[in-house]
C-alpha positions as CSV (number, residue, x, y, z in Angstrom):
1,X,103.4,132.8,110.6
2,X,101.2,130.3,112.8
3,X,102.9,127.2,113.4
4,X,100.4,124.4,113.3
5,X,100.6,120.7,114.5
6,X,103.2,117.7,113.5
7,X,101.9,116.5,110.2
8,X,103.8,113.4,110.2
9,X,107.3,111.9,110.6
10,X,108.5,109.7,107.7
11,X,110.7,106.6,107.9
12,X,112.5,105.0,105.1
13,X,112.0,101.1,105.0
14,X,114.0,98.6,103.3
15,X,110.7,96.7,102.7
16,X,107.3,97.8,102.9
17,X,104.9,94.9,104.1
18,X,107.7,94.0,106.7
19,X,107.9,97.2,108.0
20,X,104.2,97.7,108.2
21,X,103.7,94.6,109.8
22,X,106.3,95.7,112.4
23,X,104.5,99.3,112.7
24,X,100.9,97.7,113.1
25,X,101.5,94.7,115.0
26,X,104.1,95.3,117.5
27,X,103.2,99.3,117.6
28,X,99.8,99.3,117.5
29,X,99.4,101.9,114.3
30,X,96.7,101.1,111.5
31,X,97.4,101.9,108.2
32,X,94.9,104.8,106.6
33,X,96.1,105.1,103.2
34,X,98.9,104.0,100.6
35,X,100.5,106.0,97.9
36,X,102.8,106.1,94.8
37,X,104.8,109.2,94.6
38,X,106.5,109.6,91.0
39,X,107.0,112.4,88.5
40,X,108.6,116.0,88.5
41,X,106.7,117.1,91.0
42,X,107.7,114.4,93.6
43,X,111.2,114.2,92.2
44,X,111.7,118.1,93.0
45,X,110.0,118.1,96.4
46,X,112.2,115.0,97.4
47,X,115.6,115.7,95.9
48,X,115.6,112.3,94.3
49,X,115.8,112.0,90.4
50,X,113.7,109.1,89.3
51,X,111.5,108.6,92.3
52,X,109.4,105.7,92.1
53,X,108.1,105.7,96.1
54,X,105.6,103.6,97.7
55,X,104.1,105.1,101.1
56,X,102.3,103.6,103.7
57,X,100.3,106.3,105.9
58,X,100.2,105.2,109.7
59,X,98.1,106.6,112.5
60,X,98.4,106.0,116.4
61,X,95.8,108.3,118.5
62,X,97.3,111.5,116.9
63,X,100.5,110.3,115.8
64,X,101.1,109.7,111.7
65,X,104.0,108.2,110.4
66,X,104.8,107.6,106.7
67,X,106.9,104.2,106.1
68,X,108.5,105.3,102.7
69,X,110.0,102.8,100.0
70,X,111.5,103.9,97.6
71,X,111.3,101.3,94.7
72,X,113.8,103.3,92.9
73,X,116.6,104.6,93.3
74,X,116.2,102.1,96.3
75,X,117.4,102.9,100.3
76,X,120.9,103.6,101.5
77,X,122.5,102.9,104.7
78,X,122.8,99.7,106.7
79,X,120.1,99.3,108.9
80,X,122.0,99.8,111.8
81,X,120.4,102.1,114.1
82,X,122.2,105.6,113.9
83,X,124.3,107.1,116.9
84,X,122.5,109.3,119.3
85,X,124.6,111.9,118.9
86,X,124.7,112.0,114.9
87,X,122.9,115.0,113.6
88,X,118.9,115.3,112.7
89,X,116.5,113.6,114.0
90,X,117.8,110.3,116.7
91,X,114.7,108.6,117.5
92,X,110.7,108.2,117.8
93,X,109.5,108.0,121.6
94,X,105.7,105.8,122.6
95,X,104.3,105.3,126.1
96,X,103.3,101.9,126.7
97,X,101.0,100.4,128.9
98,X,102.8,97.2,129.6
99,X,106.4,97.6,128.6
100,X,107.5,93.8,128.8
101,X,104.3,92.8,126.5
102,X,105.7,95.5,124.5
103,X,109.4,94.2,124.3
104,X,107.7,90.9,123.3
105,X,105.8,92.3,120.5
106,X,109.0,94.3,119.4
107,X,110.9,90.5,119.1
108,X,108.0,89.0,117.6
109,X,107.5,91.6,114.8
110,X,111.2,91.8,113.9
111,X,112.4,94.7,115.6
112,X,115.5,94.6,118.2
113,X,115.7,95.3,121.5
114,X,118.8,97.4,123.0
115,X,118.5,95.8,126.0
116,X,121.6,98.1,126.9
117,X,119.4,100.7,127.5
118,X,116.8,99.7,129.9
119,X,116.5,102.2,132.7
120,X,114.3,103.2,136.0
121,X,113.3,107.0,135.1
122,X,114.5,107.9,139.1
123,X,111.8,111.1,139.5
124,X,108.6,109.1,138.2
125,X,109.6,105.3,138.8
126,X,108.7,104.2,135.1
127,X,110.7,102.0,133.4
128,X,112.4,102.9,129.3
129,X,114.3,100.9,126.6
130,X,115.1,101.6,123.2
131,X,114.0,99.3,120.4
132,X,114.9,99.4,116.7
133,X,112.2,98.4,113.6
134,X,113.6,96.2,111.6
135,X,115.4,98.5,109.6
136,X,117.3,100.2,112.5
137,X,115.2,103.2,113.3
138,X,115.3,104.1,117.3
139,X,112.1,103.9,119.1
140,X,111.7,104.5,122.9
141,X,109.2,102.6,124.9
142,X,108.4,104.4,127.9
143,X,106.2,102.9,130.5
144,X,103.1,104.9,130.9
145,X,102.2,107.1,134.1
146,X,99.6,104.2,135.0
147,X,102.2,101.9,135.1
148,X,104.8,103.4,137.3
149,X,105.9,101.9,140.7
150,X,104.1,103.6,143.5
């Protein structure tokens, strides 16, 4: 069995124009596509009885990210972002150019900043944070290469 590229990761959303204005505009993704899953089929695949989902298909370079809402039976959870050390998967990780435009953008859009978290990366000088969307999920900003301290 060949083991091809990521497909996509997929991120539950409270609300779906929120999120995707968080996504595009603070993020930098575009949206390619939208879909409404529903039916057996969907209902089987996801583990959900009746699914009524609305998905917004992201793209960033080669990165594709699903923002799913699920009109029914609706989210769970808080929106607090999960511990690091709970189980699956703990967060989504970008390099920025410009990691202070990108704090600002992350404010702007609705999303928090765990300003906590803000670190020098000691062997190549760049600079990280962790931000949340606006429904919790962990997202690390790491300064790119380009803009490391000499």
């Amino acid at each position: 069995m060949g083991l091809g590229r990521l497909s996509h990761v997929g991120i539950c959303v409270s609300d779906l124009e929120r999120a995707l204005a968080f996504w595009r505009d603070a993020l930098g993704f575009r949206e390619s596509k939208r879909l409404d899953v529903y039916g057996d089929g969907a209902e089987t695949l996801m583990g959900i009885p009746d699914l009524d989902l609305r998905v917004a298909v992201l793209e960033r370079e080669e990165l594709h990210v699903q923002l799913l809402h699920y009109a029914s039976p609706g989210h769970r959870g808080t929106g607090e972002p999960r511990p690091m050390n709970a189980l699956g998967i703990t967060h989504l990780s970008l390099e920025v150019d410009d990691l202070e435009a990108a704090i600002s953008a992350v404010t702007a859009a609705g999303g928090r900043v765990l300003r906590s978290t803000r670190l020098r990366i000691e062997d190549t000088g760049r600079a990280a944070i962790f931000v949340t969307d606006p429904d919790g999920a962990r997202i690390e900003l790491v300064e790119g290469e380009s803009a490391a301290a000499p």
